[in-house]
Structure formats: structure tokens, C-alpha cells
N, C-alpha and C positions, 0 to 999 in steps of 0.2 A: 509334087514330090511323092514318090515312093514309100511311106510311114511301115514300119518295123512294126506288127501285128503286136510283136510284144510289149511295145512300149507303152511308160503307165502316162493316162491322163487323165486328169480331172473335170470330172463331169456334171456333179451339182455340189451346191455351194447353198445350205441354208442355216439361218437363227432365228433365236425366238427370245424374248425377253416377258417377263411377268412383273405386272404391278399391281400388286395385293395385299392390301395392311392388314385385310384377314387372315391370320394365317391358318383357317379350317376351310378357307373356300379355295389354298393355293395350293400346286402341286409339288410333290418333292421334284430332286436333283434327276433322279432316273427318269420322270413323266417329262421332266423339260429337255432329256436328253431324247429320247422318244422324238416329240415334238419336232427338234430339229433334226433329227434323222429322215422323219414326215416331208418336211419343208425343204432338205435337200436332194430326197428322190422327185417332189415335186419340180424342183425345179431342173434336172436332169430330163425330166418328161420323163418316167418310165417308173415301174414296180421294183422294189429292190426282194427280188424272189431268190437271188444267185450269189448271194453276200458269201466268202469264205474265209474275208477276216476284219475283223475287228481291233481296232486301237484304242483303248480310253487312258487318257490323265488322268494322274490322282486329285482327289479332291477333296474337300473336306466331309465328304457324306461317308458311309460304313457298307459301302458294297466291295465286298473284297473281288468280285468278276464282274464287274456290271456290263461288259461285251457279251459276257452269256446272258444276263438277265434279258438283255437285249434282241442277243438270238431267240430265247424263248417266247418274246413278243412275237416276232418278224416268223419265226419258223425257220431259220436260217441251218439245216441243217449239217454238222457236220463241221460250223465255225470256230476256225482259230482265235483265240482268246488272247490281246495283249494289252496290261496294264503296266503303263510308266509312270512310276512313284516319283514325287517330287526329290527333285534333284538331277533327273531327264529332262534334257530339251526338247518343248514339244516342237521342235525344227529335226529333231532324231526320230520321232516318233511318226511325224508326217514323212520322212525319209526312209523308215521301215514299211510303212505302208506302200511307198511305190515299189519299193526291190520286191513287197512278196507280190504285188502284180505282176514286176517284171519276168517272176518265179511260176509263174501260173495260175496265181491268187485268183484271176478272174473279179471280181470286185469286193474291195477291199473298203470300208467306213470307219473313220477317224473320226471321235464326237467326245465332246467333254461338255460340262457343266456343274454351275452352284443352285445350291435356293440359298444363299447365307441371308438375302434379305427375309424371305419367309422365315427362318429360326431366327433373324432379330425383332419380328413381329412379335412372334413367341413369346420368347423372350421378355419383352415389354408386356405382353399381356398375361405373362404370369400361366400359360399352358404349354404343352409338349406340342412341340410338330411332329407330327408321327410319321417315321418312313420307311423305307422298306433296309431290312438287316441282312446282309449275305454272307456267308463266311466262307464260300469257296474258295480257291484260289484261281487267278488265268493262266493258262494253258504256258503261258510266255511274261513274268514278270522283269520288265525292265527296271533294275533296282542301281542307284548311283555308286560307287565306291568310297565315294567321300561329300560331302555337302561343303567342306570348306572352309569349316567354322572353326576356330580356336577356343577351348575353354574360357578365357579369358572373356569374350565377347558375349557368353552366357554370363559368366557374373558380373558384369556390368550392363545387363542387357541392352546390348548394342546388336545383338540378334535383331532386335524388333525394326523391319528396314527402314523406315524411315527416318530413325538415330542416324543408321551407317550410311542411306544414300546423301543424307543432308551435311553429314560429313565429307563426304565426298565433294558434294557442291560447293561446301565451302573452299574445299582445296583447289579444286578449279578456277573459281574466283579470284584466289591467293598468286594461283599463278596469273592466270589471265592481267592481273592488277586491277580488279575494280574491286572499288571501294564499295560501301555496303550498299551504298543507293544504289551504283551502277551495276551491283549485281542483282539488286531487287526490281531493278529497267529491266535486266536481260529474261530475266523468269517471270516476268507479266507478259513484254512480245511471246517470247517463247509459247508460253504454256495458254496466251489471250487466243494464238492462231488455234492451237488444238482444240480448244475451246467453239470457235468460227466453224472448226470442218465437223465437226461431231453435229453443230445443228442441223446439216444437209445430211446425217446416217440415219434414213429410216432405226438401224438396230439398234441406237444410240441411249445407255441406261440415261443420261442427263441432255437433253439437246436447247438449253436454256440458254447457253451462250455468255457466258459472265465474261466482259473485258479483262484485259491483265488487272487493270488496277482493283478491283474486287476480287482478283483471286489473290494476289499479294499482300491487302490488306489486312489484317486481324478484325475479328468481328465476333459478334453473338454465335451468330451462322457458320462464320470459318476462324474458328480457333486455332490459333499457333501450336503445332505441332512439335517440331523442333526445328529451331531457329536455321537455315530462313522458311523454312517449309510450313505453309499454313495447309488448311484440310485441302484448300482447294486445289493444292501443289502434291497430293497423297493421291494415290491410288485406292480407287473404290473399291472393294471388295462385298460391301455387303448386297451383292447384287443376287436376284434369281434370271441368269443367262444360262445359253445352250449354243454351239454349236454344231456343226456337223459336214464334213466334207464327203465326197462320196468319187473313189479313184478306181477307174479301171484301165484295162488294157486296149490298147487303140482295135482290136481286132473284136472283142466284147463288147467296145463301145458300138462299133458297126453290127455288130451282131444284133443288138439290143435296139438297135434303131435310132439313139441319141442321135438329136442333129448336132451338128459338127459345129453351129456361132456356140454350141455347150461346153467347145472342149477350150480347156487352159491347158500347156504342159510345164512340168517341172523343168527346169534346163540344166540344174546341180544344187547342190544340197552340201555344206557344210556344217562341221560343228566340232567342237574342244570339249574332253571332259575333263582335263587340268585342272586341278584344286589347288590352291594358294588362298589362305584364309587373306581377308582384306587389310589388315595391320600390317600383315607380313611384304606387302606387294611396296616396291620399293617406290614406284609413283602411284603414292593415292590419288592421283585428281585425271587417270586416263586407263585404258585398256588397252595395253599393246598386244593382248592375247586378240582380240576381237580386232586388230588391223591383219592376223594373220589371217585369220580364220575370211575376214570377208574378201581378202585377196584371192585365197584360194577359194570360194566360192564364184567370182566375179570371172578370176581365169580360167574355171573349167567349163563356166557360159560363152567364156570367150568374148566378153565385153569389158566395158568400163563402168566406171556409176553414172560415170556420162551420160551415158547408155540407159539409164533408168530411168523411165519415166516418172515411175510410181515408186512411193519408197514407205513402209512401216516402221520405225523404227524402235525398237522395245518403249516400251513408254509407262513402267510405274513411279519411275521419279523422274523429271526433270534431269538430274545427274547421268543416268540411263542415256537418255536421248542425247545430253553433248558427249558422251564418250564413244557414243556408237557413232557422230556426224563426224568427231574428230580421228576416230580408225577408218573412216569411209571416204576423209576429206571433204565432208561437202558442208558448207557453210550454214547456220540458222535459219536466217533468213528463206533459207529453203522449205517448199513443204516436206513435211518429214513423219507425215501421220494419211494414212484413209480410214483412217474411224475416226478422229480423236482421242485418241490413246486412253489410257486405263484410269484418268481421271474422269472422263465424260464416256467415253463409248463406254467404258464399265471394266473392271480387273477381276473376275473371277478366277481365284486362285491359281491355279495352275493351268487355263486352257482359255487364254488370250488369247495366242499364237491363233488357234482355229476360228476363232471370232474376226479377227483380222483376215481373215486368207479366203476368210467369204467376201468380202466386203472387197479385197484385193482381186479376187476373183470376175469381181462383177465389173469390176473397173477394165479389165485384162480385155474382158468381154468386147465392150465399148470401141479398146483401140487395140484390136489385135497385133498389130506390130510391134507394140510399144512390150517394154518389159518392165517387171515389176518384180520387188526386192521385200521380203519379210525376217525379218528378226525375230532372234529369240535369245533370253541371257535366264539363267537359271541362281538363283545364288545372288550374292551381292557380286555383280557384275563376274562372277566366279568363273561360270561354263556359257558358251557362245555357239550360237548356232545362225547359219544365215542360206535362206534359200531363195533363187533367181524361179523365176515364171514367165511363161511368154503366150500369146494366143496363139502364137505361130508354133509348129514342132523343129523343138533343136537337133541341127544337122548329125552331130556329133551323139544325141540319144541323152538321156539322165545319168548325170554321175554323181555322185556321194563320195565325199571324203572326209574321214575322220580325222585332225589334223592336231589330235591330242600329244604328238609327238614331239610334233615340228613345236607347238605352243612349249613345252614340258622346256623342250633346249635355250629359250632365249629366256622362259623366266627367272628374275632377279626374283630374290625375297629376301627379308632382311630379318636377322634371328629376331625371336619375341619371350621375353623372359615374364617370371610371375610378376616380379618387381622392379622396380628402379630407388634408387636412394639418393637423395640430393638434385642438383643440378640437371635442366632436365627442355629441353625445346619441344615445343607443339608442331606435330606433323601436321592434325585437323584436328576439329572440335565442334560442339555445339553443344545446344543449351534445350533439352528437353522440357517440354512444360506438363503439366497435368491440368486436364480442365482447363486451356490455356493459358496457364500461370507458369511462369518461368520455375523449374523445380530441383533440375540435377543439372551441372553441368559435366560435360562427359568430352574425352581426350584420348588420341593417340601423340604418347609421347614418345622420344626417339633421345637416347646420351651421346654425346661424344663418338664413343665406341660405337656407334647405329645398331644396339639395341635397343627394341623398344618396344613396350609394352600399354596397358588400356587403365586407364582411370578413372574415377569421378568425384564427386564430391556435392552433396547437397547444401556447402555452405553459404550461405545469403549472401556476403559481400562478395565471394566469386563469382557465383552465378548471376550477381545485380553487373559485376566489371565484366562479364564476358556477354551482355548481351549488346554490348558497343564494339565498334571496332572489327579488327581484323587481328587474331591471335596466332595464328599460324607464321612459326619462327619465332614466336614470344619466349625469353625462358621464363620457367614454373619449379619450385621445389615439389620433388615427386615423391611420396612416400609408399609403403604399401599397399594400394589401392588405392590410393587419393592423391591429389596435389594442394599447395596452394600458390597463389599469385604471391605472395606475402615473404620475397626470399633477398 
């Protein structure tokens, strides 16, 4: 086949992870972002002398450009700078970096990273991790228009996601019809297999392999979170990961000398930035934005999921992963992870996606014919992004569609007021613990009218009754802020 000089492909694919409970012997976020920059021109076989642009996620470190800090390593003269603040899908972000290939970028580097386990070293040891401070700005900030959030959901901090994905899960449940055990069956298989592929990922922050039943169980080690979500069912975050892709143009790549089992290509790239805070979404327990968004991904690869060999699927909660299988149609039982998702392969904040698409990459590698599918959801299942890959080059070239529109015209939302008074039905719910002790239980309520608004209540005999049962369609007396079962 005839390959289009311009066309962008991905050429190396590396991560790095640290485990260090010193934290004066570990590196910050930039050195580990370095590292996997290191480890994906390695693996491309070649110098990255010819870099002209730069992508990083935001993260929780204080480099306002860390693409240039990065250039001034590299020597990268002359590099485009792009930072996408949380609230960007980094499936947009890896999406931008092919078009400015396809634009004449010449070789363009996508790399994120954390140290949060280094500053919880810190932390615990009572010193500063010292790291590097920038206050430039990059050349190109990609900043969201909205995050999605309702007032509401701050003062009740249902912000904190694993309140709102756990609520979620419940609602799926509620639909599905199982009962608490057979929902507490379905998220041990579920989250036991992710578990099983994380111990074959060299990158893997956890490769310990804990069966469903340990991770479902409450313990010393994995404390209830919020009901049903124990730690082992949370996304990791306090992880020091990195990593790093490295995309150029098929005419660069040959230029450069890359052998060609190096190349993966993109085949399309979708993604929605549609905001609908979560209260407001008239089906809490699915994503019908994320059945758009991966149709028109799928169609402009021109296959099926059938068609997928390999498949990522966002994975910081549980909730996450059946709403993307259920907009995707493809059943559990399925695998639906090449790391292990963000409980064991590791969830540093904002640049999963990159961690994933090395790993997905390597896989691609292996069976070049076969194709492979990565996810990305930003938000409480908010904004959706989904990109197809192949080892083979698609006939048709890489397309990108932004399908913010098309999502915009079918969503329902359902108005959400300060309050409710009286009489009042449970959309979802759950039972936040502290220290795993049951502490606040916390509600999306819906009236008659289908308004509805967020509650909680720290009263001991509610939160003792809702940690039984299935509540969703229970009525509640809903007051100000609070409810009680008591009506």
C-alpha cells in the first residue's frame, strides 16, 4: 500500500513507574516525565533531536509549561507548547497531537505524569518534597468550558468521585435488578479479572493480583469507601507514574529510520465536550452520550467492536467500565482492560489514557492486524472520548470528530433545584464512610414534578437503614438539605 507521507503514526510507546518511601531519594513529576520520554524514544530506536510539539495533561504538580521545561532538556528548539487542563479528554489531546503531524508537526510527544505517591511519603514523613516551580504559560492552553459540576454537588461533596461513581453503581444495579449480593458477585468477577491482567503489566503500580472476593470485602487494608465501593474498587491515584508517546509522520518516520513492526496508526479519534452535571442526566445508571460518541468513532474506522480485539476501557470506577461496555454493547464477561485499569495498573490523575496506549500499543505491536480501542471519560462520566488503532495503516487516513453536537441534541436533563420539601423518591444513593465507618448518607432525590435535587444527612438511624437494601424508588421526606426515611 501506497502510505500518505503525511500521515501521523505512532512510533514509540514508553513508561516508567517509581517505588520509593523515601521521598529525598525520589524524583519529582517532571524527572519521571523525562524518564518516559527517555524510554519512548528508546523504544522507537532513535534520538528524539526533531521534537516540534509537545502535549502534557494537567496534573497535580505546579509547572504551568512543563512541554518547555521539557524542551529545555531535550534542546528541542523552536517547540510548540500544549497544556490540557483537567476537564480535556486526553483522547483530544492525543487527537491534537496527530493533526499537528498531519500539519507538518514532524514529531510531535504526548507525556503526562504524578509523583503523588512521593508527596504522600512527604507527607507522612513530616518534610517537603521539593520540586520544580514554573509559572510560564504554554504556547497553546487547552482549557474545558465547563467541568459539569452543579453547585449542589460541592456542598454536599458529592464532587469527590467515588461518592458520585458509587452512586451511579448503585443505579445500575437498581436497574439491572440485583440484589446487594448479586451486585457485590458482579464487582468482584468484574474488577477480580482486572485485577488477573494488571499482574502480566510489567508497568503495573499493584501486580499482586487480589481475587474479587478481597477486593469486595471490607478490611483493615481495604476499607469501605462508599457503599459498595471498598478501596479496592477506587482508583489509585497516589501513584509516581509517567508516560510517554512519541507520534510522527509516516514520511519522518522513514526519514528517521524507525523500523516499521514500531509503527501503530491512529484510524479515528472521537470525543464530546457536552456538560450535563450528573443529577441532572435523566438516566443516572448509563451514558447515552458515550454510545454516540463510540459509534462515531467505530464508523469512521469503519468497523465494529466486533472488530476489536483489544479494548481499554476508562476504568476509575467500576461504574465507568459497565457504562462504557453498555454504550459499546459488549458484555462483561469480556476483557475490557490491557493494564488493569486505574485500581492496579495505577490512576494518575489526569494521564491514564497515555499510560494505557503504551501498553495498548505494545499489544497492537504483537498482532498487527487486529485493532484496538482506548477510552477516555473526563468528569463524572461528563465528556467522552474514544480512539481506534490498528498496526496496519487505515485506508481511509485518520479522522477526528468532535461530536459535541450531535451529543448536545439528544441530551435529556432534568431541572435541579436548591431544594425540595416534603414527599420525595430516591433516583441513587450511598452511604459514605470515614475511616471505614459508615458516616453521611448521601442522595439524589427526584418529586413528582422531576425535579430534583442532592441531599444528605449524617443521622445514625438513616445511614444504620441505608446501608441494607436497595433504596432507589424508596420515598424519603426531603427537607433543605437533608432527608429522612422517617415520613
Amino acid at each position: 500500500m501506497n502510505l500518505d507521507p503525511g500521515a501521523p503514526v505512532l512510533v514509540g510507546a514508553g513508561a516508567v513507574s517509581q517505588r520509593c518511601d523515601d521521598p529525598s531519594e525520589a524524583v519529582g513529576a517532571i524527572e519521571l516525565m523525562a524518564q518516559a520520554v527517555d524510554r519512548a524514544a528508546s523504544d522507537a530506536g532513535i534520538p528524539l533531536r526533531d521534537v516540534s510539539w509537545v502535549g502534557v495533561p494537567e496534573g497535580t504538580w505546579k509547572y504551568g509549561d512543563p512541554g518547555r521545561l521539557l524542551a529545555e532538556r531535550y534542546g528541542w528548539a523552536g517547540v510548540h507548547t500544549v497544556r490540557a487542563d483537567v476537564g480535556v479528554t486526553q483522547q483530544e489531546l492525543i487527537a491534537r497531537a496527530c493533526q499537528a503531524v498531519s500539519l507538518g508537526a514532524g514529531v510531535a510527544v504526548v507525556v503526562g505524569g504524578e509523583a503523588k505517591h512521593r508527596a504522600l511519603q512527604a507527607a507522612i514523613a513530616g518534610v517537603e518534597a521539593v520540586d520544580t516551580i514554573d509559572g510560564r504559560a504554554p504556547d497553546t492552553l487547552l482549557a474545558p468550558a465547563s467541568l459539569g459540576l452543579h453547585d449542589l454537588e460541592i456542598v454536599h461533596n458529592t464532587v469527590v468521585p467515588s461518592t458520585t461513581y458509587a452512586m451511579i453503581d448503585n443505579a445500575i444495579a437498581h436497574e439491572a435488578g440485583l440484589s446487594r449480593a448479586q451486585h457485590s458477585d458482579l464487582l468482584a468477577r468484574l474488577w477480580g479479572d482486572f485485577a488477573s491482567v494488571a499482574v502480566d503489566n510489567p508497568d503495573a503500580w499493584d501486580r499482586s493480583g487480589p481475587d474479587g472476593s478481597t477486593i469486595v470485602t471490607p478490611s483493615d487494608k481495604n476499607r469501605m469507601i462508599a457503599a459498595p465501593y471498598t478501596k479496592l474498587l477506587c482508583s489509585q491515584w497516589n501513584v509516581d507514574q509517567a508516560a510517554a508517546l512519541v507520534i510522527c509522520s509516516v514520511g519522518k518516520a522513514r526519514a528517521l529510520g524507525v523500523a516499521t513492526d514500531r509503527w501503530v496508526f491512529p484510524r479515528s479519534s472521537a470525543v464530546s465536550n457536552h456538560s450535563t452535571p450528573w443529577p441532572a442526566r435523566w438516566f443516572v445508571y448509563e451514558s447515552p452520550a458515550a454510545s454516540v460518541v463510540a459509534r462515531c468513532a467505530l464508523d469512521q474506522a469503519s468497523c465494529t467492536v466486533d472488530d476489536v480485539e483489544h479494548l481499554d476501557l476508562y476504568s476509575c470506577f467500576p461504574a465507568a467500565v459497565q457504562a462504557y461496555a453498555a454504550a459499546l454493547n459488549v458484555p462483561l464477561d469480556r476483557r475490557l482492560t490491557v493494564t488493569g485499569g486505574m485500581t492496579f495498573a495505577g490512576g494518575p490523575l489526569n494521564s491514564y489514557v497515555v499510560q494505557a496506549m503504551v501498553r495498548l500499543a505494545h499489544r497492537l505491536r504483537e498482532t498487527p492486524s487486529g485493532l484496538g480501542l482506548s477510552s477516555s471519560v473526563s468528569g463524572v462520566l461528563t465528556k467522552q472520548g474514544f480512539g481506534i488503532w490498528s498496526g496496519l495503516p487505515p485506508r481511509a487516513g485518520f479522522r477526528h470528530t468532535d461530536c459535541t453536537g450531535e451529543v448536545a441534541a439528544v441530551d435529556q436533563a432534568v431541572a435541579i433545584v436548591d431544594s425540595l420539601e416534603g414527599t420525595a423518591r430516591i433516583a441513587s444513593w450511598t452511604v459514605v464512610h470515614d475511616r471505614g465507618q459508615p458516616a453521611v448518607a448521601v442522595a439524589v432525590v427526584e418529586s413528582d414534578g422531576e425535579e430534583r435535587t442532592v441531599v444528605s444527612t449524617a443521622d445514625a438511624d438513616v445511614v444504620s437503614a441505608m446501608l441494607e437494601g436497595d433504596w432507589i424508588g424508596r420515598p424519603v421526606r426531603a427537607r433543605t438539605g437533608d432527608f429522612t426515611l422517617d415520613i
